[in-house]
C-alpha positions in Angstrom: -14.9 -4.9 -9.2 -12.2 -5.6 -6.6 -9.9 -4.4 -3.9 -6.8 -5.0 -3.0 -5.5 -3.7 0.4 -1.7 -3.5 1.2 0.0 -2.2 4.8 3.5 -2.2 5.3 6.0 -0.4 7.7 8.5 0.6 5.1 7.8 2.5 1.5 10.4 0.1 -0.2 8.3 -3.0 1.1 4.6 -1.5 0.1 6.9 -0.2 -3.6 7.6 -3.9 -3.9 4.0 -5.7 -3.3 2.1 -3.3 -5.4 4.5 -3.6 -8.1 4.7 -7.5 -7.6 0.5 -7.3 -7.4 0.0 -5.3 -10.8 1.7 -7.7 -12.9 -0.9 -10.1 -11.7 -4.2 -8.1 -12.9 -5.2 -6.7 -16.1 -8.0 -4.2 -15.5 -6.7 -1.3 -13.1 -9.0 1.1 -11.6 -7.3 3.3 -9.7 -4.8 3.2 -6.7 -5.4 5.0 -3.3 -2.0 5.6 -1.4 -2.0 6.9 2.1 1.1 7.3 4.8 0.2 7.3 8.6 2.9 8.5 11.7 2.5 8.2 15.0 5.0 8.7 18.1 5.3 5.8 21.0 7.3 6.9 23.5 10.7 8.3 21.3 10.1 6.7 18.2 8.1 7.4 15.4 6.3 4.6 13.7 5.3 4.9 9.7 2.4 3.3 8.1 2.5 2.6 4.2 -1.0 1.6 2.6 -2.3 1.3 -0.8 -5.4 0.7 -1.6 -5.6 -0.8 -5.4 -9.0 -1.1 -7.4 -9.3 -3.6 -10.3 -11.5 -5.7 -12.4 
């Protein structure tokens, strides 16, 4: 068993990699998707990560 860990700033951007990364493997587990926000200063920052389990 494997894992695969993605982090991106933008949904479109982690959509993209994942997408791009399943074509490559055959034997999917599961996928673990989680969405951080924080505030610095006046602007909110995003965090897009996936977590993708495979054989």
């Amino acid at each position: 068993m494997k894992v695969k860990i993605f982090d991106c700033e933008d949904e479109t951007d982690l959509e993209e990699s994942v997408n791009s990364f399943l074509e490559s493997i055959k034997n999917l587990v599961d996928i673990k998707y989680q969405v951080g926000c924080s505030v610095y200063s006046e602007e909110q920052i995003f965090c897009f990560s996936a977590m993708i389990i495979y054989y």
